[in-house]
N, C-alpha and C positions, 0 to 999 in steps of 0.2 A: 343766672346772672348774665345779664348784655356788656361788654365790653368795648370802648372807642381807640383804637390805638391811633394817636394823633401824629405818630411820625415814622411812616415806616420810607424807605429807599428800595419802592420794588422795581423801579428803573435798572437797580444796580445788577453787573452781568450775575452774580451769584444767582440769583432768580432768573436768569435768563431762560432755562430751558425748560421750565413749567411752572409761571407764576399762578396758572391756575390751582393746581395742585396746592402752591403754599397759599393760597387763599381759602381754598376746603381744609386746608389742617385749621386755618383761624377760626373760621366759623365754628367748627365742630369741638374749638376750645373756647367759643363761647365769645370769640372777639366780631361782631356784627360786624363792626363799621370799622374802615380805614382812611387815611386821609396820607393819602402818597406824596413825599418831598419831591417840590423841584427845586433843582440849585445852580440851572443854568438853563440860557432858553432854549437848547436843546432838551434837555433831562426833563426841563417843564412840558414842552410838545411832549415828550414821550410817555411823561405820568398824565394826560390830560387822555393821548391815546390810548393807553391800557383801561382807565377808567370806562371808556364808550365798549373798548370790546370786553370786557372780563364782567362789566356790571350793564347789562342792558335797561336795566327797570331804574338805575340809579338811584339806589337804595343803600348800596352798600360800601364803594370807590370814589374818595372825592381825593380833591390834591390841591393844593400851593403852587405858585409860580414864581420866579423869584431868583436873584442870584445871590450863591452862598460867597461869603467876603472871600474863600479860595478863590475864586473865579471874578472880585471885581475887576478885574484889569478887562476882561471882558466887556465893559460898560463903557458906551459912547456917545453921538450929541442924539443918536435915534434909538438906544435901547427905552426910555420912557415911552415913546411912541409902541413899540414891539410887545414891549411889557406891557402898556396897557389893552393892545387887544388880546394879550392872551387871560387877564383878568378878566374880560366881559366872558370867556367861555362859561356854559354853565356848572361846569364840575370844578372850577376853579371857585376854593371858599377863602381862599386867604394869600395875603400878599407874602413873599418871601422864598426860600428861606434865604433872608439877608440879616445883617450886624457886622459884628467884630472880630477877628479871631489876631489879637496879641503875643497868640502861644505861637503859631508855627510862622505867621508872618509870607505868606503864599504870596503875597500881593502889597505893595507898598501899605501903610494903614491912612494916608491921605487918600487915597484910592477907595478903598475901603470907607471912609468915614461918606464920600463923596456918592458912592453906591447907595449906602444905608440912607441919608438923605432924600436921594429919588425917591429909595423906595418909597420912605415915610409921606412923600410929601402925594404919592400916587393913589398909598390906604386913605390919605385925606380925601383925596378930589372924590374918592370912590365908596370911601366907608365900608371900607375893606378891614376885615383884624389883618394885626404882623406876627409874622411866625421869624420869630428871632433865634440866631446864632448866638454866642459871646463865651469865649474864652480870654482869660486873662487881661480883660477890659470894662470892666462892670463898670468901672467911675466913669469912664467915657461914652459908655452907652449909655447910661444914664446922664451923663452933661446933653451927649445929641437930643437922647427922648423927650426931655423934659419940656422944652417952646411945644410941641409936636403934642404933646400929652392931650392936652383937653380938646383935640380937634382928633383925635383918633378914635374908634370905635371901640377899640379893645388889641392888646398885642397879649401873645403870651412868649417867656422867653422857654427856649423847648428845650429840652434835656440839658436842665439845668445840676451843674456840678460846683456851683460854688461854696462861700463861706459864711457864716451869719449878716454881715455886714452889707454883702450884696443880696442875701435874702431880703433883708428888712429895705430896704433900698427901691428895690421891684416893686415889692408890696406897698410900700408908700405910694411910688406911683400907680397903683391901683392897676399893675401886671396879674396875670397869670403865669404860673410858674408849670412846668410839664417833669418831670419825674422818668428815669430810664432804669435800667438794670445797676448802671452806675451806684445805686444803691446797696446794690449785693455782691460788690468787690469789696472785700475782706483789706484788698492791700490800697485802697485810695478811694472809698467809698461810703466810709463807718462813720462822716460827717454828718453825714447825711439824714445820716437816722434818727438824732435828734431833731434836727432842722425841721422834718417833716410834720411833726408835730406844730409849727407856728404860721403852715399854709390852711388859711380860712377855706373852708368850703366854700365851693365856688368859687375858687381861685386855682384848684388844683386840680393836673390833667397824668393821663399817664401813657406809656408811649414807648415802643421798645425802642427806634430808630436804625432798628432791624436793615442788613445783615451784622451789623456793629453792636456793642456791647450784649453778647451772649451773656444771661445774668448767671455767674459766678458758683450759685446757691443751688442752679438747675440740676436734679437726679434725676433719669440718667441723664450725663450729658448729652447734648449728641455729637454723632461722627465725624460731621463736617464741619466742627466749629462754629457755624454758622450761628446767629440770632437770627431767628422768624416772628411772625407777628401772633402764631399759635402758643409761643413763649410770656405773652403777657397778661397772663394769671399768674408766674412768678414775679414779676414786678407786683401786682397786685396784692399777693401773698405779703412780701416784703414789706412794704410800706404801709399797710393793714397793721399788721405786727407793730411798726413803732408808733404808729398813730393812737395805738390803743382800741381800733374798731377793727369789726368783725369783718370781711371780707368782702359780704352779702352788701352790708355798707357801705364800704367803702366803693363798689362797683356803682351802686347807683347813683352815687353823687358826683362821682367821677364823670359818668356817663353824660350825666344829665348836665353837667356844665362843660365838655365838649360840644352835645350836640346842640346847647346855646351858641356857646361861642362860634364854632365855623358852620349855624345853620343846617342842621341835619335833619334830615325828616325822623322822626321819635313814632 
């Protein structure tokens, strides 16, 4: 089985002292291909550089550019220009990670709504997919998405934790929805398991967003608490299980509409 993990944070200092290493544990768990978060235009330069030195043949390291709604206050009258030449790099497959985030409120959410905008209107000019945020905002992402809708090439909303209602919602507007560990929390995650069931193939991706949500279910744990991107065969495990498909299945289809979606060499 080939696996895409569509959102890992190998920027983050957790990996700082041998991202190579935790790259040979993915591979040799059968995750081929990674697509590293940026979520600021710094983190983005740095998931853009790690790609050039860790993947020379670029094969296997792609990443997003983009800032995450923590950081829109960051957003000024020349980040659309900044951002846009960091979208022409080639290891850059998609705009983002930008949206909403209602829960912790980092950044005013006028700010926020004003960021997400750019962004979207940047996937237009460039036909770019969007790698979406969204917590505790799904009606409002969805009121911004929708003019934006039929001139986008495809968004997906990524480690998605919401409720029936914002599922069906996405899906109406003919989103892709990304799937994490959040699955296999026992105390805020058993939502889910139905849910998964009602995402169409080829619409569903999967994705630790590693070092964050370590899946719950993992035997052994490990030491450092840590989420890696060698961890997602237990996401896959997981949501196999409630989909009612074998594993083997559920890898290929998976796979096979990541590497559509942010253009992966197959």
């Amino acid at each position: 089985m080939q696996l895409v993990d569509i959102g890992v944070n190998l920027t983050h200092p957790t990996f700082a002292r041998d991202p190579r290493a935790v790259l040979d544990r993915a591979y040799a768990a059968g995750v081929t291909q990674l697509v590293l978060t940026g979520t600021s235009f710094a983190e983005s330069e740095a998931a853009i550089a790690l790609c050039r030195t860790l993947d020379e043949r670029s094969q296997h390291l792609f990443c997003t550019a983009g800032i995450h709604p923590h950081n829109a206050s960051e957003w000024t009258a020349d980040s659309a220009t900044q951002l846009k030449a960091l979208l022409a790099e080639p290891e850059v497959r998609a705009v983002g990670e930008c949206g909403l985030d209602f829960n912790r409120d980092h950044t005013p959410r006028a700010q926020q709504e004003r960021a997400l905008e750019a962004h979207l209107e940047l996937a237009v000019s460039t036909q770019m997919p969007v790698f979406l945020h969204e917590r505790d905002a799904d009606r409002r992402l969805v009121d911004i998405l929708r003019p934006f809708r039929d001139h986008l090439s495809a968004a997906v909303v990524h480690c998605f934790t919401g409720e029936k209602p914002a599922l069906y919602a996405y899906l109406d507007l003919d989103l892709h929805i990304g799937i994490t560990g959040w699955i296999c929390d026992e105390r805020r995650g058993t939502h889910l398991q139905p849910l998964v069931r009602d995402i169409p193939r080829g619409r569903l991706m999967l994705e630790t967003d590693a070092p964050y949500l370590l899946p719950r279910t993992l035997r052994p744990k490990p030491k450092g608490g840590h989420n890696e991107p060698a961890f997602l065969p237990e996401v896959l495990r997981e949501v196999a299980l409630h989909r009612g498909e074998s594993e083997a299945e559920l890898a290929a289809h998976t796979t096979a509409c990541a590497q559509h979606f942010f253009g992966l060499p197959t």
